[in-house]
C-alpha positions in Angstrom: 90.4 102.2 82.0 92.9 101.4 78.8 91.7 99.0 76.6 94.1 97.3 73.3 91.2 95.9 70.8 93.2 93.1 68.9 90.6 92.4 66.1 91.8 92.4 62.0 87.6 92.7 61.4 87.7 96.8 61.5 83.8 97.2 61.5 83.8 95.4 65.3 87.2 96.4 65.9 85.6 100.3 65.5 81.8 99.1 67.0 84.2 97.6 70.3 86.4 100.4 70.5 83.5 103.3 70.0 81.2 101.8 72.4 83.9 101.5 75.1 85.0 104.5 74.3 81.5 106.1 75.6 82.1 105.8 79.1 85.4 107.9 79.0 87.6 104.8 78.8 90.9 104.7 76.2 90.7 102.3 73.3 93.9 101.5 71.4 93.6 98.7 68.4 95.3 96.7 66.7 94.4 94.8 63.0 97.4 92.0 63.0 99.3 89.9 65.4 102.3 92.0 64.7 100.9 95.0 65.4 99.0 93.7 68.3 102.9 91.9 69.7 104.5 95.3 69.1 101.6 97.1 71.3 101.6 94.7 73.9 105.4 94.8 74.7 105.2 98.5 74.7 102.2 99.7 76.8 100.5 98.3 79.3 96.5 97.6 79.5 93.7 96.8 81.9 92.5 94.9 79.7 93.1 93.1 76.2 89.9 91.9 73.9 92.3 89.5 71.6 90.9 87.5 68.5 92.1 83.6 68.1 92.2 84.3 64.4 94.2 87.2 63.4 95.7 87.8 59.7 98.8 87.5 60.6 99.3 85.0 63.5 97.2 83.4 66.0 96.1 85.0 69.1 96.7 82.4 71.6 100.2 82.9 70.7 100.2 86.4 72.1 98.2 85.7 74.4 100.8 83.1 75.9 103.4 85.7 75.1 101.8 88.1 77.1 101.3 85.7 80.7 105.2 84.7 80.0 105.8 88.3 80.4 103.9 88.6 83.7 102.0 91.3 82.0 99.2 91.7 84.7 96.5 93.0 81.8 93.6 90.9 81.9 92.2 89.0 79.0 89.1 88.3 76.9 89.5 85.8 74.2 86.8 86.6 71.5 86.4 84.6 68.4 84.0 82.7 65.8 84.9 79.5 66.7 82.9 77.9 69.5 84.4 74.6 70.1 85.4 73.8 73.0 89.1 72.5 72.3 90.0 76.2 71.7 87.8 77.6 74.4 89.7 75.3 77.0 92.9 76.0 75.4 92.4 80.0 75.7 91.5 79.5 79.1 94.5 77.2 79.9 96.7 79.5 78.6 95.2 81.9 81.1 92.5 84.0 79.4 90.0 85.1 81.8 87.5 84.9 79.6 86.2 83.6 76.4 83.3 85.3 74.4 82.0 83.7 71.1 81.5 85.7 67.9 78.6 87.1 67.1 77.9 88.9 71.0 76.4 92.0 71.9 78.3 94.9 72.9 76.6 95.1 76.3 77.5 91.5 77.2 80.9 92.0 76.5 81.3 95.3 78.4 79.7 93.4 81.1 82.4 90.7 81.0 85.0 93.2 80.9 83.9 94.6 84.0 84.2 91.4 85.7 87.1 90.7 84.9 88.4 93.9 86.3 86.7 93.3 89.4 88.1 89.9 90.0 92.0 91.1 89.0 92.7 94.5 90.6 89.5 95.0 92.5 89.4 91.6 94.3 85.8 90.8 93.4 84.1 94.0 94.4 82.7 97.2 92.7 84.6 99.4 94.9 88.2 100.0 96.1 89.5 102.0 98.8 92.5 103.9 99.8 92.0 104.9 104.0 89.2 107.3 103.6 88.8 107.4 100.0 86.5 105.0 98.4 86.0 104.9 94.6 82.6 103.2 92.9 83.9 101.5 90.2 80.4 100.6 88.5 79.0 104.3 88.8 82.6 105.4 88.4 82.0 107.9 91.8 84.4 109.0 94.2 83.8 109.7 98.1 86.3 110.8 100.7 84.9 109.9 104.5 81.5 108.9 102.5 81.1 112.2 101.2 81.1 112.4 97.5 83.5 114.7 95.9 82.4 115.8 92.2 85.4 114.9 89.6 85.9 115.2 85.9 86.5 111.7 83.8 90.1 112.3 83.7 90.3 112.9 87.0 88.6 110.1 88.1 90.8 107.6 86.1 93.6 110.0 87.4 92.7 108.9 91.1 92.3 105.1 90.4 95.4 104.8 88.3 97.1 106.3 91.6 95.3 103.9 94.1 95.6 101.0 92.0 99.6 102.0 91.7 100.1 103.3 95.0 103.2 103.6 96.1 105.0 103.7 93.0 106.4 106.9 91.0 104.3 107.5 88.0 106.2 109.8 84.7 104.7 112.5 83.3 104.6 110.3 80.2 103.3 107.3 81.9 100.5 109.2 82.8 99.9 110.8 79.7 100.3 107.5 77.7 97.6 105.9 80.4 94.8 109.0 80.2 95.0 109.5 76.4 97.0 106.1 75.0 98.2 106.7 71.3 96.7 109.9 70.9 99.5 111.3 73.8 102.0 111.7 71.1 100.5 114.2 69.8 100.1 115.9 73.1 102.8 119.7 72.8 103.9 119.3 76.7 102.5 117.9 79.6 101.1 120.8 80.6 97.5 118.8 80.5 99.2 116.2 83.0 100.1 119.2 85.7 96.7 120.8 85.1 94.5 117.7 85.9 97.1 116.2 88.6 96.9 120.2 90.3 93.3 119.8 90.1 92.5 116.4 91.4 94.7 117.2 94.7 92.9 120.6 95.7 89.6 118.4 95.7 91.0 115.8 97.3 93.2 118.0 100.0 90.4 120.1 100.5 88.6 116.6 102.0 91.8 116.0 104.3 92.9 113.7 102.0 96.8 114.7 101.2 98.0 111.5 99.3 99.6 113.3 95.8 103.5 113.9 96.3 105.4 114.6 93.6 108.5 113.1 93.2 111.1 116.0 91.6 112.4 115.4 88.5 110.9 111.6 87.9 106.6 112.1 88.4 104.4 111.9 91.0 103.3 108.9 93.7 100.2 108.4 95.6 101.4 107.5 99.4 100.5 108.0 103.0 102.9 110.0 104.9 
């Protein structure tokens, strides 16, 4: 999962992104509200952990920003004030969530993972693609209930196909969603081909022959 972390306190905004950033997901920040704007028009994110009160501007402004562009990231507000005005106004504006400074890390994770499960997952801890079934909570894959043994990046390889499916994904779209900032720095996309090669011999070796590539744009993940 890709995560923008739009806090101007840097010890949470590290604790947040470093503890995320444990179970193999990408954590971008973000310190102001311009920096957090200029992110926010540029990539896109499963989900945004945005602070009512940065230095520069007020979150809720970006936040409405962000539904007015139909951006389909979803969105935990998290901030010291607890009154219920601003709760109701976050959630109005159409946070899905609203978490009260100081939290634990674990309850917020937890949170997080809700939300995901409500907007792309429909509610439950697994998604499925005709005989490939991912288990989002143990982050496991299985093809015809048999489980097929993947790296990190190939697992979030598999579910950013199923969860675009259909639609042809760049070379640099992919590398931007795997590794986020840090894909700039990437030489080629020679990683991209290696981890794309690999993920379809596991998957084709099940029966499973759902990675085309699409010449000259990227690759899609479709059913003949």
């Amino acid at each position: 999962m890709k995560y923008l972390i739009a806090e101007d306190e840097k010890e949470l905004q590290e604790s947040i992104a470093t503890y995320l950033g444990q179970e193999a997901n990408v954590c971008e920040t973000a310190s102001d509200y311009w920096e957090a704007s200029e992110k926010l028009e540029m990539y896109e994110y499963d989900v945004v952990i945005l602070d009512v009160n940065l230095i520069t501007g007020n979150g809720l402004e970006l936040l409405a920003k962000l539904k007015e562009q139909h951006k389909k990231s979803g969105v935990i507000i998290i901030s010291a004030n607890s009154s219920l005005e601003d709760k109701l106004k976050g959630l109005d504006l159409g946070a899905d969530d609203y978490i009260t400074k100081p939290f634990h890390l674990a309850e917020l994770n937890s949170r997080i993972k809700a939300v995901l499960r409500r907007g792309q997952f429909g509610g439950e801890d697994s998604i499925t693609f005709h005989e490939i079934t991912l288990d989002t909570l143990a982050r496991s894959a299985y093809v015809n209930g048999k489980p097929i043994t993947l790296t990190r990046k190939e697992y979030d390889l598999l579910l950013f196909f199923i969860t675009n499916q259909g639609r042809v994904l760049s070379k640099a779209t992919i590398a931007e969603h795997l590794w986020g900032d840090d894909s700039d720095l990437l030489d080629s996309f020679d990683f991209i081909y290696v981890h794309i090669n690999n993920l379809r011999k596991k998957l084709t070796k099940e029966g499973a022959k759902y990675i085309q590539t699409a010449y000259g744009s990227g690759y899609k993940f479709i059913a003949d």
